[in-house]
C-alpha positions as CSV (number, residue, x, y, z in Angstrom):
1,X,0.0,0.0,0.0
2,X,1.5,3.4,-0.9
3,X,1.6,6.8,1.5
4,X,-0.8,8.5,-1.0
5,X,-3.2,5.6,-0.8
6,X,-2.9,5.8,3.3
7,X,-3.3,9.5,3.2
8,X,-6.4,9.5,0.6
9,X,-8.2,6.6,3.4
10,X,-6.9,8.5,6.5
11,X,-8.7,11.9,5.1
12,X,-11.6,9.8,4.3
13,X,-11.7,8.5,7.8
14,X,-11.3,11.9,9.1
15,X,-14.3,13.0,6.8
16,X,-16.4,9.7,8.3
17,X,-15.1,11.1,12.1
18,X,-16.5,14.6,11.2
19,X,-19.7,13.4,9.6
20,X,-20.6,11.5,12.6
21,X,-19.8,13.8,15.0
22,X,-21.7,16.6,13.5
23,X,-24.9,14.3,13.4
24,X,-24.2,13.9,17.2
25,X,-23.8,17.7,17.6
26,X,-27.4,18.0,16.1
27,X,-28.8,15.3,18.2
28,X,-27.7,16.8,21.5
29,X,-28.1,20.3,20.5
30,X,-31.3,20.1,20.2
31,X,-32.6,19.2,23.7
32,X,-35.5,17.0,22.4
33,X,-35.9,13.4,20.4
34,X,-34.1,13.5,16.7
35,X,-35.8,13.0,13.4
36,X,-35.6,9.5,14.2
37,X,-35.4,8.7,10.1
38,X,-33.2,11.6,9.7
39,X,-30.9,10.1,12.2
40,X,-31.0,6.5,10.8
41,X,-30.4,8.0,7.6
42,X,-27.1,9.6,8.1
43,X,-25.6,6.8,10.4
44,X,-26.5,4.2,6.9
45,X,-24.9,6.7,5.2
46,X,-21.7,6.8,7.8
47,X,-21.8,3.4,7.7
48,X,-21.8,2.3,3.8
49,X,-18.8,5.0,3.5
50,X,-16.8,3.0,5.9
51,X,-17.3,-0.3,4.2
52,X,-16.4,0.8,1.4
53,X,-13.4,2.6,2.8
54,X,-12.8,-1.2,4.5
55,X,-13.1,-2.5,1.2
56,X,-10.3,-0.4,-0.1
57,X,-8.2,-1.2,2.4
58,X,-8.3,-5.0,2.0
59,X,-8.0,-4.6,-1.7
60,X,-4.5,-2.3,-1.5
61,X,-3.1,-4.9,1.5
62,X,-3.9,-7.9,-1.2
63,X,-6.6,-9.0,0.9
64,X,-10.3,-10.3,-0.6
65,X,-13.2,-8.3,-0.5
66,X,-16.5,-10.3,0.8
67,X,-19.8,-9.4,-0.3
68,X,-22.2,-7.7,1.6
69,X,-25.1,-9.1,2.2
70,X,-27.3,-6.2,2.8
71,X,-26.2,-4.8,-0.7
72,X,-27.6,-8.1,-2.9
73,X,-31.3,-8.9,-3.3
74,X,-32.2,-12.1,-1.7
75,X,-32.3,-14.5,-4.6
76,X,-28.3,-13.7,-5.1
77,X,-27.8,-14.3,-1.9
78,X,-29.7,-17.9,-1.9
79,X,-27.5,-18.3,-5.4
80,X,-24.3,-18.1,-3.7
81,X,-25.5,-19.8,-0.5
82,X,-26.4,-22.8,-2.6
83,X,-23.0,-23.3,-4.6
C-alpha cells in the first residue's frame, strides 16, 4: 500500500469522524428526540462509506473483499449460498 493511498483513506476516515460527529452535535443540540429517520439515515450513510473505505483497504493490502449481504437482493444471496 503506498503513503498516497494511506493518506487519501486517512482523510476519508477523518471525513467519516466529522460526519458523525456533527450528526451527534445535532442530536444533543437540540434538547428533544431527533428525526428518528433523519438520524438512521445519516448513520447508513456513515456506515456504507466506511465499508467501502474497509473495502479499499483489504484490496490495497492484497486481501479479498467479501460481499455484503445487505447490498444483494435475496435470490443472489440464496444463489451463492447454494454453490
Amino acid at each position: 500500500m503506498s503513503r498516497p493511498d494511506i493518506v487519501e483513506m486517512l482523510d476519508e476516515l477523518s471525513s467519516i469522524v466529522d460526519d458523525a460527529n456533527a450528526c451527534l452535535d445535532g442530536v444533543i443540540d437540540r434538547h428533544q428526540l431527533p428525526d428518528v429517520d433523519s438520524v438512521s439515515e445519516r448513520v447508513r450513510v456513515l456506515k456504507k462509506r466506511l465499508d467501502e473505505l474497509d473495502d479499499r483497504v483489504r484490496l490495497l493490502s492484497g486481501g479479498r473483499v467479501a460481499y455484503r449481504t445487505d447490498d444483494l437482493p435475496a435470490w443472489l444471496i440464496d444463489k451463492i449460498d447454494d454453490d
